[in-house]
N, C-alpha and C positions, 0 to 999 in steps of 0.2 A: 820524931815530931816534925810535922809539914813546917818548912817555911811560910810566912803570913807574906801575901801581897797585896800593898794599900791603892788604893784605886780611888782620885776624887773627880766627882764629876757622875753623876747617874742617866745621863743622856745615852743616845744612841752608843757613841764612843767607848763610853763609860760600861756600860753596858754588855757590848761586845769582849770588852777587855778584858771583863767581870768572868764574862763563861768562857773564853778562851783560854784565861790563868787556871779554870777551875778546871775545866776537862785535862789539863797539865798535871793534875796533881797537887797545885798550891792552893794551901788557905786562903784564901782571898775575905777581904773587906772593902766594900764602897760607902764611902759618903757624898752624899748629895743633901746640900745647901736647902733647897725647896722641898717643902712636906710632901711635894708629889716629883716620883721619875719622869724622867722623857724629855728634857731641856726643849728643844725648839722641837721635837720629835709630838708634842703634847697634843692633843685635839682637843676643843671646846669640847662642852660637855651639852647632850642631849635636850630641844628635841631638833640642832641642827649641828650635827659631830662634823666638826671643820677641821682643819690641818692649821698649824703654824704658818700660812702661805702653800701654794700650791706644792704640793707633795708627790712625787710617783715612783715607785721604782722601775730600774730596767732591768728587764729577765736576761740582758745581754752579759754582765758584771758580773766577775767573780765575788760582789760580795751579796748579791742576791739569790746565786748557788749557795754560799755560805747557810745563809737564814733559811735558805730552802729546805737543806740536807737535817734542819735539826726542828723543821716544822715551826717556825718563828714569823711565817708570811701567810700562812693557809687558815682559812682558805682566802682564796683571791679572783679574781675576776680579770680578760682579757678584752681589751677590744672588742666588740661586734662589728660585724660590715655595716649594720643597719648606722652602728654609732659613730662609725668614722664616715658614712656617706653624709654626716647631721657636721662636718668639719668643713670649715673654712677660714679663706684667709684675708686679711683687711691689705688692701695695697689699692693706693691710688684714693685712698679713703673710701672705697667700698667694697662690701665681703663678696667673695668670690671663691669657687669650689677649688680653683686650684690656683698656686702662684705664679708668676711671671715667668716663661719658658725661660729667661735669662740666666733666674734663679735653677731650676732645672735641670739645664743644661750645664750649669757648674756643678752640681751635686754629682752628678753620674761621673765624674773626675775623683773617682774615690780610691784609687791609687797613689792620687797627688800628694806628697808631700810638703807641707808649710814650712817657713825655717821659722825658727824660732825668735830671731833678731831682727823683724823688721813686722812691723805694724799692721797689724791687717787690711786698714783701708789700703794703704798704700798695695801692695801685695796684689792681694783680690781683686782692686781695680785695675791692677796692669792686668793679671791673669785671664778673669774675666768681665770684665767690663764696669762701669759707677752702677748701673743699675743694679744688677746680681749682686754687687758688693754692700748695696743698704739693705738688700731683701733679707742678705742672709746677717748681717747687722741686727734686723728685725724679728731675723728666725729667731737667735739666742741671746735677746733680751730676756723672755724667761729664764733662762738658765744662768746668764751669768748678774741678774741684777741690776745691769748697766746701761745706761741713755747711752753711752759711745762705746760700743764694743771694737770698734773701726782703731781706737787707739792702742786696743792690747795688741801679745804679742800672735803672732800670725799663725802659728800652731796652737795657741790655747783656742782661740778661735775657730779654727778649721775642724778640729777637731769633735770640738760640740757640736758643732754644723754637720759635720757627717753621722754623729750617733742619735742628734732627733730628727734624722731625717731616710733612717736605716730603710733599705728597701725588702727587707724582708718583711717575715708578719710582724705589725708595730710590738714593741718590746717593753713598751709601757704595762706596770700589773698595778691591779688597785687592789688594796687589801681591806675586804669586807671589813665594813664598821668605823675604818679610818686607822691612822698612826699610830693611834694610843694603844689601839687592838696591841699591835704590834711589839712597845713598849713595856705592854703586862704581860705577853707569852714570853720575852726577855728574862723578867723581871722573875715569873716565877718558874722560869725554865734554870734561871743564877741560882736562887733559893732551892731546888733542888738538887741543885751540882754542892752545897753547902754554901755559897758565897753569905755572906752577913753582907746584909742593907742598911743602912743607916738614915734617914731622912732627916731634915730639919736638923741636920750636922752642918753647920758651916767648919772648915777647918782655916786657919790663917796660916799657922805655919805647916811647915814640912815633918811628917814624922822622922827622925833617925835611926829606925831601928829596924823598917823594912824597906824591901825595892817600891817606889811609888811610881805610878800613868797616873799624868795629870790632863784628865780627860772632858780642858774646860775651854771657854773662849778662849781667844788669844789675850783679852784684856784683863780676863782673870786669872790666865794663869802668870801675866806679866808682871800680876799686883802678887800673887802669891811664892814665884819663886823670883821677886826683886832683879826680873832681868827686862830693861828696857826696850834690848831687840828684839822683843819679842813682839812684831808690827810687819801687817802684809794687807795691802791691797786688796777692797772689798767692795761689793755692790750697794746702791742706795736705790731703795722702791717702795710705793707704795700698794699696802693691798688692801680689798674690798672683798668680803664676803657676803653673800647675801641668801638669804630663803627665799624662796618664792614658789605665789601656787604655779605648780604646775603649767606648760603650754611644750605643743609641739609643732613649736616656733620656733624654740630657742634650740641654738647650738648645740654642739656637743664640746666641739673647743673652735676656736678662733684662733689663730697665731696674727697678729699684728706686725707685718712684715714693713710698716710706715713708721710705726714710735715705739717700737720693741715690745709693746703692752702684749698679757696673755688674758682669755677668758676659759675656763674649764665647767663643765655642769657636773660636777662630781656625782650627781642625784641621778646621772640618768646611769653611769656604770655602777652605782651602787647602792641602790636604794633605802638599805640602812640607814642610811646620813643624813634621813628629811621625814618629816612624818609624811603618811599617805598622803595622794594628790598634791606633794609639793615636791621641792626641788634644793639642791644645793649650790649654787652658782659659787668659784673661786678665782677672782680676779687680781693681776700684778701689773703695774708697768715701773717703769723705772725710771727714778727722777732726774730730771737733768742740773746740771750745776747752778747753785742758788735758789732752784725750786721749792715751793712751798711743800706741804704737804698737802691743804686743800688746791694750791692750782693744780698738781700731780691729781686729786681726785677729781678738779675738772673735767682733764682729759679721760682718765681712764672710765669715766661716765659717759663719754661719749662713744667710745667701744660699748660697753655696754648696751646701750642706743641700740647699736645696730645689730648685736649679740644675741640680743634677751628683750624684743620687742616688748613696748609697756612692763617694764621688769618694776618704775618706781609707784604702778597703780599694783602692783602686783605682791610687792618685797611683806615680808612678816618679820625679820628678823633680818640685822646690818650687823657687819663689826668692819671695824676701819683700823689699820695697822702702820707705822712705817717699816722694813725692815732696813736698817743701817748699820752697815760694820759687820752685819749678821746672815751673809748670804753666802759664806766660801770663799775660796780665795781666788784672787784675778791676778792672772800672769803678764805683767808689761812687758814689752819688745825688750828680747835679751837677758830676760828670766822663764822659767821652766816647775815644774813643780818639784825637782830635784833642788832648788835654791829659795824654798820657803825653810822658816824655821826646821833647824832638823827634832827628827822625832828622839834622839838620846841627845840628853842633857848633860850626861856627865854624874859619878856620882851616885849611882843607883836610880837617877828619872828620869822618865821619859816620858813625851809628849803624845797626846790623839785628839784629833779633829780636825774640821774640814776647813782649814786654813794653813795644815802644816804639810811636812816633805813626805807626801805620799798621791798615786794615782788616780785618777776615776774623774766622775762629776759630782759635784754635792754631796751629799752623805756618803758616796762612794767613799771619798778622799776617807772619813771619820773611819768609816769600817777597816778600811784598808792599813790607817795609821794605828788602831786598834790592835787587830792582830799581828804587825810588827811589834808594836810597845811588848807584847803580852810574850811573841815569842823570846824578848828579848829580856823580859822579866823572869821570864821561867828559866832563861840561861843563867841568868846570876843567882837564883834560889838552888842550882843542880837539877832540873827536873831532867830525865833523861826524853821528855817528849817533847823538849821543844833541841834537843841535838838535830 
């Protein structure tokens, strides 16, 4: 008889975990708290299918080849030239096709190494210069959630600055239909392999009787398995999403290289996500310390402005969000993603999500700490596939 492996947590994480234990050979069970999968992974429901905040994946990551290999992203849509010539960027307070050559010319430095113990601004600004040093501050406020990315450490930073800024063909892929797509090919791709799903299962304690991945926040999984350190450093932003009819005026993306804000039209790479003649616009910036939420939607209203020309004679449908605590984790000078929470806990558990000891950017980190948990689950049940 198979060993049983409990898995709580039905998000992306959870997920991964699910069919990675299951292709092993073990019985697997998930419980997920919410009567629907997908945690932050979730899209609005139709007739404008939005992300939990801007969503993309990159076809550069091992854990995109992953989902690739077992048809869990298809189909998907890449870039067009037509839609990246529709891209620009905010500096100086006004959009422009391309960034500041300052910025530029420090990106083609893609052999540089960052150390990891010293700050980015400081860093960067010796390297190359204050100005390239806000821009790229600017580039990856998307990415890392943060009004000061200049204070983290200088490889977490560097880092993300060179993978959205890759000079091959952009590696951004949009999955027809949006994230949720993605979450039900998961979902019933687990169910196929035998996994049991559980919905509308809260569990409080820990089962004893099988290996468990606790494939949840850090603050849930902190209240669940009564360990306090279980705390890392995160982003705070607000987002805006918005319908609109149609114009071809508006962007395709915006990067805000002045106050780290992002603008996306998801509607134009993928027209599933807006009824005909409209649009999906998904906008982020990230708040600065002590910031409201409405003066955060001030600003990021005024990108918009210049984004999405007459977007509020235009708009049919709005949702307004903050995300806090819930954007992945952010490496301060002198920490590394090797010294976030580790992923075994000792004990038969182990941990997944994009805040604990594993690689990548954003859900990368989740996938990634995934199929470590899972390998390392199948080793304590005897599976000879995860040897």
């Amino acid at each position: 008889m198979r060993r049983e492996i409990t898995i709580i947590g039905g998000g992306l994480a959870g997920l991964t975990a699910a069919i990675a234990c299951a292709e092993g050979g073990a019985a697997v069970i998930l419980h997920e708290a919410h009567r629907v999968l997908g945690g932050r992974a979730r899209s609005s429901a139709a007739p404008y299918i939005a992300n939990d905040g801007p969503h993309v994946f990159y076809s550069d990551g091992e854990p995109w080849r992953w989902m690739a290999a077992r048809g869990l992203v298809q189909p998907f849509r890449k870039p067009t030239l037509g839609e990246i010539a529709r891209a620009r960027f905010r500096y100086g307070g006004r959009l422009a096709l391309t960034p500041p050559w300052s910025l530029v010319s420090a990106l083609t430095k893609r052999k540089l190494v960052a150390p990891v113990d010293r700050d980015f601004r400081s860093w960067a600004t010796e390297r190359f210069g204050e100005e390239a040093m806000r821009a790229a501050c600017g580039l990856v406020g998307v990415i890392t959630f943060d009004a000061d990315p200049g204070r983290l450490s200088a490889a977490f930073v560097w880092e993300r600055a060179l993978r959205a800024s890759a000079p091959q063909y952009p590696a951004p892929r949009y999955v027809v239909g949006g994230w949720q797509k993605v979450i039900d090919r998961m979902a019933g791709h687990a169910r196929g392999l035998g996994v049991r799903i559980e919905t509308g299962a809260r569990v409080d304690r820990l089962p004893e009787d099988t290996p468990v991945i606790v494939a949840t926040s850090l603050e849930a999984a902190r209240t669940l398995l009564g360990d306090e350190s279980l705390r890392w450093e995160s982003g705070r932003a607000v987002l805006l999403d918005l319908g609109l009819t149609r114009s071809s005026k508006d962007v395709f993306f915006a990067s805000d290289l002045d106050e780290g804000g992002f603008v996306e039209q998801y509607g134009l790479a993928d027209r599933t996500l807006a009824p005909a003649g409209h649009t999906l616009a998904q906008l982020e910036l990230p708040l600065r310390a002590g910031e409201t939420k409405a003066q955060g939607l001030a600003r990021l209203e005024r990108l918009a402005d210049l984004s999405l020309p007459g977007w509020r004679e235009r708009a049919t449908w709005r949702r307004e969000a903050v995300a806090n605590g819930r954007s992945g984790a952010l490496d301060l000078p002198g920490l590394s993603w090797r010294d976030r929470p580790a992923i075994d806990r000792g004990d038969g558990v182990w941990l997944a999500g994009d805040a604990v000891a594993a690689p990548g950017m954003l859900s990368e980190v989740s996938t990634h700490s995934a199929l470590s948990a899972a390998r390392a689950a199948l080793r304590a049940v005897g599976s000879p596939v995860a040897a």
